[in-house]
TIZA-714074 format. One line per 2 residues: number of its first residue (from 1); their letters; for each residue y, x, z of N, C-alpha, C. Coordinates in nm, 2 decimals, padded with zeros to 4 digits, always signed. Layout:
REM residues N
NUM = a = Y X Z Y X Z Y X Z | ...;
REM end
This chain:
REM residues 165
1 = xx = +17.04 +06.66 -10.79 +17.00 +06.68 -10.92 +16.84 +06.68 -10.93 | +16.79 +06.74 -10.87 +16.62 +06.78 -10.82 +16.56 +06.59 -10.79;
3 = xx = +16.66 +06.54 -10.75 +16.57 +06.41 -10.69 +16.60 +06.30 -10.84 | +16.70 +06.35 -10.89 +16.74 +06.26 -11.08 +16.61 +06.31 -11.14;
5 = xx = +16.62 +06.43 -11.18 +16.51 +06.52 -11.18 +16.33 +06.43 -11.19 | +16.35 +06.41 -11.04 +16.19 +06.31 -11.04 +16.18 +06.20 -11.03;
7 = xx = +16.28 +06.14 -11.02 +16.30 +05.98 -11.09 +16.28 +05.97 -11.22 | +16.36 +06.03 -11.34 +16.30 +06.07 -11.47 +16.21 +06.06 -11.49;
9 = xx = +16.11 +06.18 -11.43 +15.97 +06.22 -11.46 +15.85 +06.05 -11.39 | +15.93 +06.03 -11.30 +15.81 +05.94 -11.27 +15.84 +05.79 -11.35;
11 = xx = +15.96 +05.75 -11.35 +15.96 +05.66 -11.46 +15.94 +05.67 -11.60 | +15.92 +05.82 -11.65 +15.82 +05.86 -11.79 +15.67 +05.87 -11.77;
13 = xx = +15.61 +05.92 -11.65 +15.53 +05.85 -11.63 +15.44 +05.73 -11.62 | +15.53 +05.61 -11.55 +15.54 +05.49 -11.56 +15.51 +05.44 -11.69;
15 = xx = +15.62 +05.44 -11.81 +15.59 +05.38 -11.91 +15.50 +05.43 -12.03 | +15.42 +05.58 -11.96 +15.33 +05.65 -12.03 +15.18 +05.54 -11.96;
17 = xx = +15.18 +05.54 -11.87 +15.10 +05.45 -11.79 +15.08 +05.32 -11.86 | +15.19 +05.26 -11.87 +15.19 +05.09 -11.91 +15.12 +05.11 -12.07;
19 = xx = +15.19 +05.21 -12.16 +15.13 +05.27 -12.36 +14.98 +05.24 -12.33 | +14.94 +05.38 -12.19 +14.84 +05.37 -12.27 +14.72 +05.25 -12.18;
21 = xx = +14.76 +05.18 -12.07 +14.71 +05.08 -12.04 +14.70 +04.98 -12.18 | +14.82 +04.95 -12.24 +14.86 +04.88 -12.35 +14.73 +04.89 -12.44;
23 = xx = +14.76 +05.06 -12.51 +14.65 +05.06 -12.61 +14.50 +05.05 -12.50 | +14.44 +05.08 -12.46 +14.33 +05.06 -12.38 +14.31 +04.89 -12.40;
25 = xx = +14.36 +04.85 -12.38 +14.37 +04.70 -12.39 +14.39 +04.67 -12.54 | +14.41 +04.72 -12.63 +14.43 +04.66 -12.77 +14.28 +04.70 -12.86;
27 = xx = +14.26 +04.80 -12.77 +14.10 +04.85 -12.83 +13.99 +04.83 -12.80 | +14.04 +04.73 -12.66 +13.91 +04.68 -12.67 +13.82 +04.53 -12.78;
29 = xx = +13.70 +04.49 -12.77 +13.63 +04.41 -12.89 +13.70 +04.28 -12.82 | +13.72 +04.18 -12.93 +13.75 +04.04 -12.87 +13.70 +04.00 -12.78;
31 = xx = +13.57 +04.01 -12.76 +13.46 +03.92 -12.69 +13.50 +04.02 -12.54 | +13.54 +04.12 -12.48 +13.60 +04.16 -12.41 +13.75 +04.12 -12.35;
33 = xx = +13.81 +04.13 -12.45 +13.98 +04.06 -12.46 +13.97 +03.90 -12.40 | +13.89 +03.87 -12.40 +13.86 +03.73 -12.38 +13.85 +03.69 -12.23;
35 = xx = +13.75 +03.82 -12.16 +13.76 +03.80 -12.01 +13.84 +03.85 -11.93 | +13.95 +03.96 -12.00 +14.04 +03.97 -11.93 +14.14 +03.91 -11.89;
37 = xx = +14.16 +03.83 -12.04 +14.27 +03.72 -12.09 +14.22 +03.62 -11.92 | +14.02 +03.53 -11.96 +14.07 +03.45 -11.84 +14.10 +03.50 -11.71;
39 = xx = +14.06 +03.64 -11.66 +14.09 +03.71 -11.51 +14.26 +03.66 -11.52 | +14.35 +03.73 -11.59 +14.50 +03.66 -11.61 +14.50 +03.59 -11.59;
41 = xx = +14.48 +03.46 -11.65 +14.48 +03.30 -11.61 +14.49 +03.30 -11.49 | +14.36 +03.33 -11.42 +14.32 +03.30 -11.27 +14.44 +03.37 -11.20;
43 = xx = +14.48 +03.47 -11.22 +14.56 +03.61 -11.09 +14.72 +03.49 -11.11 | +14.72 +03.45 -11.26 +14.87 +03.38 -11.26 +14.87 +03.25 -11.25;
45 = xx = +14.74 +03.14 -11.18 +14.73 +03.04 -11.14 +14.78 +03.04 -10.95 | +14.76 +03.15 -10.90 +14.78 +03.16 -10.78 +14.92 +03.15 -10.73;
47 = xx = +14.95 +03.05 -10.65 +15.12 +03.03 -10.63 +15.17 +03.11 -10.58 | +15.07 +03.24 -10.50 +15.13 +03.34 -10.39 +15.12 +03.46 -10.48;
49 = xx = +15.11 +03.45 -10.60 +15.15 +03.58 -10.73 +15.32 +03.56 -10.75 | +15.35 +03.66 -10.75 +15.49 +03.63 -10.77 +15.49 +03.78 -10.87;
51 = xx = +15.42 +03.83 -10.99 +15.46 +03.91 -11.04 +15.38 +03.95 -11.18 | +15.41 +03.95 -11.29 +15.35 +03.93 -11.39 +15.23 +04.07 -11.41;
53 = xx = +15.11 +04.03 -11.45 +14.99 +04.18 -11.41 +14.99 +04.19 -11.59 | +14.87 +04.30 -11.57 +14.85 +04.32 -11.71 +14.70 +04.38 -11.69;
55 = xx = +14.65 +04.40 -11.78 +14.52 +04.46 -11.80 +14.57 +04.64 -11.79 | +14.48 +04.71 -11.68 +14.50 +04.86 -11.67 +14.42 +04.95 -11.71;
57 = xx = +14.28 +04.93 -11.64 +14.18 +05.05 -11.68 +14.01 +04.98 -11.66 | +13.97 +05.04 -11.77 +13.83 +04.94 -11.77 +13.74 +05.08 -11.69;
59 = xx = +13.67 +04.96 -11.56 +13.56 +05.04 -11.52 +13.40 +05.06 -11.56 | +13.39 +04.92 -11.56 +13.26 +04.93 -11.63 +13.23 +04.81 -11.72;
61 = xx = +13.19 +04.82 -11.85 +13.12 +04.71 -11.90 +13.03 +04.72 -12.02 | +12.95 +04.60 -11.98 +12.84 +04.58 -12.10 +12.80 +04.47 -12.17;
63 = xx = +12.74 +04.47 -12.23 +12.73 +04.31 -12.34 +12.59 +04.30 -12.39 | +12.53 +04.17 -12.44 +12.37 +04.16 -12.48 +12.39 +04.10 -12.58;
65 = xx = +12.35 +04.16 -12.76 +12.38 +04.07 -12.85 +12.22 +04.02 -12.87 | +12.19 +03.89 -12.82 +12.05 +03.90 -12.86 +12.06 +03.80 -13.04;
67 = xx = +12.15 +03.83 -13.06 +12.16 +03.74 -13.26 +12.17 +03.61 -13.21 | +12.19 +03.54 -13.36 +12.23 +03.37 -13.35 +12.40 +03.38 -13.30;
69 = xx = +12.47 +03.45 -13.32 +12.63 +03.51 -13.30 +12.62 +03.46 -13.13 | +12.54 +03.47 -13.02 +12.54 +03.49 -12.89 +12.57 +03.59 -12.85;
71 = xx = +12.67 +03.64 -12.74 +12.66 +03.71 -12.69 +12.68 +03.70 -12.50 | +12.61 +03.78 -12.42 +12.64 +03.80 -12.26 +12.78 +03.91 -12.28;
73 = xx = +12.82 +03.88 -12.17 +12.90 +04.01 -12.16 +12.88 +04.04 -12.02 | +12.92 +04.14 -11.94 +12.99 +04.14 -11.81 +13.09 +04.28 -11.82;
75 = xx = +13.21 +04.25 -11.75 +13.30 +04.37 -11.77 +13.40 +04.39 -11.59 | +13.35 +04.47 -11.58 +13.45 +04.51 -11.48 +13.56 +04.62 -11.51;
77 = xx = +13.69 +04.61 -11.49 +13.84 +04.62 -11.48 +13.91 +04.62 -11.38 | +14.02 +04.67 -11.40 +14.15 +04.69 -11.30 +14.26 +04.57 -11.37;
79 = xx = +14.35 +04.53 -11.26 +14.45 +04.49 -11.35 +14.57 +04.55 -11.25 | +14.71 +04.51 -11.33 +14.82 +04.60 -11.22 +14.93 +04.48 -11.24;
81 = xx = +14.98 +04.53 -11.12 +15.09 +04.47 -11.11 +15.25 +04.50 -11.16 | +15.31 +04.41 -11.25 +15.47 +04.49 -11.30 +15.54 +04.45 -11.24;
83 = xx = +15.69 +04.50 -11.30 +15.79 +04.48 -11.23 +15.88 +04.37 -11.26 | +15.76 +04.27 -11.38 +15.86 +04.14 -11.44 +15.76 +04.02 -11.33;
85 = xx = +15.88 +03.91 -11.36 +15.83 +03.80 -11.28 +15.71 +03.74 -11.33 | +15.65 +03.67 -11.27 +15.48 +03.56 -11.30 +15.60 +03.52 -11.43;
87 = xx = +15.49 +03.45 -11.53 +15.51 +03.35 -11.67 +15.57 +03.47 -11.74 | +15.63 +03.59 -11.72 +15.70 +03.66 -11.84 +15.59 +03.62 -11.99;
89 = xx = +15.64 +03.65 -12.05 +15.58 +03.60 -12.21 +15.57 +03.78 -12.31 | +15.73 +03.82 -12.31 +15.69 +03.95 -12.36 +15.68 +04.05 -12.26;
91 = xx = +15.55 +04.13 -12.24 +15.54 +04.24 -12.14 +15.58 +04.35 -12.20 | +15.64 +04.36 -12.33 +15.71 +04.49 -12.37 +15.82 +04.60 -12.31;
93 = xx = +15.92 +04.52 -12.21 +15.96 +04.57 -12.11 +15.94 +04.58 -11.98 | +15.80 +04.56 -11.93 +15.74 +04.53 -11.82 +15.68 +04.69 -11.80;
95 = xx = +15.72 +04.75 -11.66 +15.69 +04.86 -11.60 +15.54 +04.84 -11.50 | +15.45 +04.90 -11.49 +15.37 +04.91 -11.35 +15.45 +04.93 -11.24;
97 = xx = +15.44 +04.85 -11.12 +15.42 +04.91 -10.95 +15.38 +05.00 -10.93 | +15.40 +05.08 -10.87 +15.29 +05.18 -10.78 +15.28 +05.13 -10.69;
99 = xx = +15.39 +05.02 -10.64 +15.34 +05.02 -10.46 +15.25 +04.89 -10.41 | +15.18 +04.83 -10.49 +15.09 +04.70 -10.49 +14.94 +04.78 -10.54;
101 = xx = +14.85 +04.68 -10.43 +14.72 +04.76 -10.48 +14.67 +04.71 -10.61 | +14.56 +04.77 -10.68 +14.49 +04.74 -10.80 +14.43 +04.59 -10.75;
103 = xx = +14.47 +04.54 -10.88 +14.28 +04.39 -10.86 +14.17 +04.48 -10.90 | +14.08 +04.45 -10.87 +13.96 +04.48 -10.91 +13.94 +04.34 -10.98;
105 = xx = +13.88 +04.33 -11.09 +13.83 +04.20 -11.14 +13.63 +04.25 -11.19 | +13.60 +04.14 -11.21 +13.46 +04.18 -11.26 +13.46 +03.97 -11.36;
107 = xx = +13.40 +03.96 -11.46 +13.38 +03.89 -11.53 +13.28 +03.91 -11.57 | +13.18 +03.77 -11.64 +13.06 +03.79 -11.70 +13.06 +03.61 -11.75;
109 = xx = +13.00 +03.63 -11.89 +13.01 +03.51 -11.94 +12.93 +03.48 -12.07 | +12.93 +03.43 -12.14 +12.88 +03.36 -12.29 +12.94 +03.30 -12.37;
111 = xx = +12.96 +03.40 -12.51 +13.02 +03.36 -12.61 +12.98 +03.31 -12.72 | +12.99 +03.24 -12.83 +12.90 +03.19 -12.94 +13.01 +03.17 -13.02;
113 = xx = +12.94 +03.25 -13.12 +13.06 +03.27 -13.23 +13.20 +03.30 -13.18 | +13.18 +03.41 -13.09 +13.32 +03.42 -13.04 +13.38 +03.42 -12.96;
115 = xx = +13.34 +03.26 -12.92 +13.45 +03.19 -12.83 +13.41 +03.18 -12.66 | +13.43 +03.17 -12.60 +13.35 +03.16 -12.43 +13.31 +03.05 -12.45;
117 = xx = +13.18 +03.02 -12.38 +13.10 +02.88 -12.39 +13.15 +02.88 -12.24 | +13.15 +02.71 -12.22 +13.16 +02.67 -12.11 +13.08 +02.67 -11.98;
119 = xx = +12.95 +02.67 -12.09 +12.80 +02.66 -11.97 +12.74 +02.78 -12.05 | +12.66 +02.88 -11.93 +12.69 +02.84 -11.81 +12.87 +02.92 -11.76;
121 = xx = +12.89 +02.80 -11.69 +13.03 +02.82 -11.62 +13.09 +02.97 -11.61 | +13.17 +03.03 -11.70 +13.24 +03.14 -11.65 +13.26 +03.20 -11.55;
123 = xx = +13.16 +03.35 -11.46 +13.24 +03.40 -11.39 +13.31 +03.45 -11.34 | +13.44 +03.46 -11.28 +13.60 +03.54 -11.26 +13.61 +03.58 -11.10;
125 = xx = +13.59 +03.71 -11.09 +13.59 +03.72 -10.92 +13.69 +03.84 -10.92 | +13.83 +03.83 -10.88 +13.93 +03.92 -10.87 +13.94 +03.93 -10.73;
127 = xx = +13.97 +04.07 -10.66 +14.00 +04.11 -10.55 +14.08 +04.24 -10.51 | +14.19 +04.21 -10.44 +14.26 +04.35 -10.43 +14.16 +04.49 -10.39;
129 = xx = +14.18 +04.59 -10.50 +14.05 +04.66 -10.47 +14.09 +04.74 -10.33 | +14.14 +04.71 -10.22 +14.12 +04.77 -10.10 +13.99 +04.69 -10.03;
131 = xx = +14.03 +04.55 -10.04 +13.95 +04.44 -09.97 +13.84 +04.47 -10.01 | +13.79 +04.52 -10.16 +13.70 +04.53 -10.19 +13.54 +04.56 -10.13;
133 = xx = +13.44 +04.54 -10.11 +13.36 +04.61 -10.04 +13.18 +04.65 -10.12 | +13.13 +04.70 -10.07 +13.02 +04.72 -10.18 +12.91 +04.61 -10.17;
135 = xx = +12.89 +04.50 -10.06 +12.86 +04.39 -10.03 +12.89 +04.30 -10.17 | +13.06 +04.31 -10.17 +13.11 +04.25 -10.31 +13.07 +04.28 -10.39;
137 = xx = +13.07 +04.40 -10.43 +12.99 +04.45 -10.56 +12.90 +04.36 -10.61 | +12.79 +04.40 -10.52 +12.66 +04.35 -10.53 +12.66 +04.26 -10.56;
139 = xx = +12.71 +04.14 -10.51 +12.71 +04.00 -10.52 +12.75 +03.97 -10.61 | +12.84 +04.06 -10.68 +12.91 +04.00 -10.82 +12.79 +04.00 -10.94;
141 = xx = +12.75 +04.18 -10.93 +12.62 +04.20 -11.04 +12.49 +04.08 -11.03 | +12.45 +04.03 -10.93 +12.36 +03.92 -10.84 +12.38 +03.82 -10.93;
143 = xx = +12.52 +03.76 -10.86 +12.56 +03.66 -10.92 +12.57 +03.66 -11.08 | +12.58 +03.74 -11.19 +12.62 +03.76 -11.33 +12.43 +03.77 -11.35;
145 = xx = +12.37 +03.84 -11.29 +12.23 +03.85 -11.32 +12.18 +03.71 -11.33 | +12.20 +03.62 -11.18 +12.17 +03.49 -11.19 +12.15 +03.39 -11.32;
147 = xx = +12.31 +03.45 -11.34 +12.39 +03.32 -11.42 +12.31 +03.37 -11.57 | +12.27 +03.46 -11.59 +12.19 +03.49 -11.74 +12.09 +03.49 -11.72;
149 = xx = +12.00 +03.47 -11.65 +11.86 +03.43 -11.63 +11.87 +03.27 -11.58 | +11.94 +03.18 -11.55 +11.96 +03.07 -11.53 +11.94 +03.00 -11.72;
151 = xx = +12.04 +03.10 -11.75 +12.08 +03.02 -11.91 +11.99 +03.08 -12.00 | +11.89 +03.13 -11.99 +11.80 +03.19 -12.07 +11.82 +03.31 -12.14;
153 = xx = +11.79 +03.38 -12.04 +11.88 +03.54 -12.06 +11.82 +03.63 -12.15 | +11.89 +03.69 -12.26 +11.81 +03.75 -12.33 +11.70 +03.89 -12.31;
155 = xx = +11.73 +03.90 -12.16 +11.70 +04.05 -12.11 +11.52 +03.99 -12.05 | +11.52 +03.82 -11.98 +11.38 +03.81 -11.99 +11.32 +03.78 -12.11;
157 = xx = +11.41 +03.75 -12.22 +11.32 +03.70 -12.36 +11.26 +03.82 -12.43 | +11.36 +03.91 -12.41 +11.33 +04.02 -12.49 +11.22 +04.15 -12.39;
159 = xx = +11.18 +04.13 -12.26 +11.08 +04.17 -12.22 +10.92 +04.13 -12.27 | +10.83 +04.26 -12.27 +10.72 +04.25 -12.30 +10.61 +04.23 -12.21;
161 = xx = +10.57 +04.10 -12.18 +10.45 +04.09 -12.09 +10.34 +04.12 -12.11 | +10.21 +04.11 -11.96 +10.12 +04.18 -11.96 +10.06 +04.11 -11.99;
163 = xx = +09.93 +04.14 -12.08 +09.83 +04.05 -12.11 +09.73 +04.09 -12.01 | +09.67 +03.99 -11.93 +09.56 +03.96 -11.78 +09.47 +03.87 -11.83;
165 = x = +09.37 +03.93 -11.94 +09.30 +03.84 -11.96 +09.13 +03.86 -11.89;
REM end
């Protein structure tokens, strides 16, 4: 009875988990929703995925509106793994794993009017967060720093230089 008991409880758990991953995910701004959506693409392009993810818990993110409807973003996130197969369509009956590790994903990109611009090229760097390491980290912020000071980043336009006259 004691072991029905915590089967119950942890499969109410479970689908308390998935709600409020769900809403967490429904509140976030489009221009967010957007890099999650591609991180998905990429986790469900991999032939050796055999299980449909979802968006779980946002770690960190930020965005640069410098006007002219441009925006930077970068967002780092979790995603999880369920217990429906890759391609499911409705995840309304789709439960979380516990026994598969988190992705870690990190994304950074450029949208205009909305939409992801192509250039410069979308970043998507997903990694089981065990593999994870702080090396990676780094390299990801590096790399997203790059890629917006490559495309004319609003963070050097909008600094104030020295006058050396």
């Amino acid at each position: 009875m004691v072991a029905g008991f915590l089967l119950l409880l942890l499969s109410a758990a479970t689908i308390l988990d998935y709600a409020e991953a769900q809403e967490a995910y429904n509140r976030l701004p489009d221009y967010f929703k957007k890099g999650v959506d591609l991180a998905l693409q990429q986790i469900n392009s991999h032939e050796g995925v055999h299980h449909h993810f979802l968006y779980f818990k946002r770690i960190f993110q930020s965005d640069i509106d410098p006007g002219f409807h441009v925006r930077y973003v970068y967002h780092n996130f979790y995603l999880k793994a369920t217990n429906c197969p890759k391609g499911t369509v409705d995840s309304t009956a789709c439960q979380f794993r516990n026994d598969r590790p988190l992705i870690d994903c990190a994304v950074c990109y450029k949208t205009l009017a909305g939409e992801v611009e192509p250039n410069p090229k979308p970043y998507i760097n997903c990694v089981h967060k065990p593999s994870l390491t702080k090396e990676m980290k780094t390299a990801r912020v590096d790399h997203c720093n790059i890629m917006g000071y490559s495309s004319g980043s609003p963070t050097l336009l909008a600094t104030k230089g020295l006058n050396v006259d």
